[in-house]
Steps between C-alpha positions, in 0.01 A plus 500: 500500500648573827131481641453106375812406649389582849204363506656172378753556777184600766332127365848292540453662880220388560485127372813502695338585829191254400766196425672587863168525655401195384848315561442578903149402485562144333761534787270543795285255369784211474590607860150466604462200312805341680389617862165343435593168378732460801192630768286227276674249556523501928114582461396172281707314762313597770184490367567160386582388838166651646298275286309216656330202304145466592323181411132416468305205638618275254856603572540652177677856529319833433641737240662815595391860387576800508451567858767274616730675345463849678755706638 
């Protein structure tokens, strides 16, 4: 009897550590998350204000794609 009682006690350790582990890791990530919105948002800025309009002949404008939006 003694023996089931420490592995229960050896388990309750364990899912312990795992809940900790994964309360710091949903913590990194919301830190992460945070610093990268804030970087995000000077970076759309600027690439916003590094576009330029082209038009065609007909003075209709030409679509953007992916490469105008490079870093």
């Amino acid at each position: 009897m003694a023996g089931t009682s420490r592995t229960t006690f050896t388990k309750r350790q364990k899912e312990r550590a795992r809940q900790e582990k994964r309360a710091e890791k949903a913590q990194r990530k919301a830190e992460r998350k945070q610093l990268g919105d804030s970087e995000r948002g000077t970076t759309e800025s600027q690439a916003g204000a590094n576009l330029v309009v082209t038009l065609d002949e007909e003075g209709q404008p030409h679509g953007f794609d992916f490469h105008d939006f490079a870093r």
